[in-house]
N, C-alpha and C positions, 0 to 999 in steps of 0.2 A: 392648031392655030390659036385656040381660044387660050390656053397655057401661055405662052407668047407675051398673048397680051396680058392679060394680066401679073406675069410676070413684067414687064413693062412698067405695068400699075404700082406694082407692087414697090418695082426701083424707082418710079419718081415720087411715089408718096415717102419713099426713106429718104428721099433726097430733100422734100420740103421740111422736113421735118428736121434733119441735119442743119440745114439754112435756119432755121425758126432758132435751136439750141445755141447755133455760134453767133446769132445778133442777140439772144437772153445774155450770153457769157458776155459778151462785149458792151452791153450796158450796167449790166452787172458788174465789172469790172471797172467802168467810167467813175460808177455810187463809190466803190473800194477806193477808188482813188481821192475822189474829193474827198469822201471821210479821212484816208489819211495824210493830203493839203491839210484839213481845218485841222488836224487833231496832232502835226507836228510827227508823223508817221503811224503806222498803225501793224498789231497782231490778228490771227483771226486762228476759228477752230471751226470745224463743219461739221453739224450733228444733223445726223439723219432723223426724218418726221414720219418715216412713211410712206403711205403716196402723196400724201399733202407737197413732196420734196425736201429738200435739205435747207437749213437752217445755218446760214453763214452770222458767225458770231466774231465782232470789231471789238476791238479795245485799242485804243490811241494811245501817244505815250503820254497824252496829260490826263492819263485817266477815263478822259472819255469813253462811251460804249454805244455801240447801237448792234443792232444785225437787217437782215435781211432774209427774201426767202426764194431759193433758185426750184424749177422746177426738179429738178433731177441732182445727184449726189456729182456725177459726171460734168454738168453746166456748173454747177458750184466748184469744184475743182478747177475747170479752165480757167473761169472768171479768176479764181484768187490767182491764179500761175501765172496770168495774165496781168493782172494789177502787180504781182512785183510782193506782194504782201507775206510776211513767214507765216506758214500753219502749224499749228499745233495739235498734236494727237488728242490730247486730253483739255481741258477746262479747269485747271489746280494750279496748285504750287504758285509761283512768281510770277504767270501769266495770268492769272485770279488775283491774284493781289495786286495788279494794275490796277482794276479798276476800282474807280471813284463812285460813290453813291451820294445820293444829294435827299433831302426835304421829300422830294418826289418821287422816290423809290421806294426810301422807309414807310413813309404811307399808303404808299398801293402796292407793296407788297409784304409788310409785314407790321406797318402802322397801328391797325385796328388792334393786332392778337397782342401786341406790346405796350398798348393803350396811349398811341400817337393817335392824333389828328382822325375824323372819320373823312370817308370819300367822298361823303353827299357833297353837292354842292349849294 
C-alpha cells in the first residue's frame, strides 16, 4: 500500500514539474518572439551551461543579439520550436557574422586589453 502511494507521489510530482517546464517554454518562447518582431526576424543556437541550463543565443537579422537562459536543454528546445525561430548547431560561419557589435561591447568585453574606454564609471 505504502509503494502505491508513493508511487502516486512520485507521478504527480513528474506531473508538476512537466506543467512548470511547458509554461518556462511558453514564455520563453513569447521573449523569442518579440525579439524577433523588434529585430525584423531572428536566428538562434542553444549552448549548454551545465546545471546552470542552457543558454539560448538570438541574432536578428539587423544584427541585433541578445540571449537567454532556459532551465533545461529540453525547455530550451521547445521554446525555440515553438517560436518558429531556425537553430543552429554551431555559433560560426555566416550566422557569427550576423551580428553587430557596438561601443558597448568592445568595452566590456575587450575594451580595456585593446586600450578602449575603461568600465569604471
Amino acid at each position: 500500500m505504502a509503494e502505491m502511494a508513493e508511487t502516486a507521489e512520485t507521478q504527480q510530482a513528474d506531473g508538476r514539474q512537466a506543467a512548470r517546464a511547458e509554461r518556462r517554454a511558453a514564455r520563453l518562447a513569447k521573449q523569442i518572439g518579440a525579439f524577433a518582431k523588434a529585430h525584423g526576424g531572428a536566428e538562434g543556437q542553444l549552448a549548454y551551461l551545465g546545471q546552470m541550463g542552457t543558454r539560448i543565443v538570438l541574432v536578428g537579422e539587423d544584427g541585433g543579439w541578445g540571449d537567454l537562459v532556459a532551465p533545461s536543454y529540453a525547455v530550451a528546445e521547445s521554446a525555440a520550436q515553438r517560436s518558429g525561430i531556425t537553430l543552429h548547431d554551431e555559433f560560426d560561419g555566416e550566422f557569427a557574422a550576423k551580428v553587430h557589435t557596438g561601443p558597448y561591447e568592445w568595452t566590456r568585453m575587450a575594451g580595456i586589453q585593446v586600450g578602449g574606454p575603461s568600465n569604471k564609471a
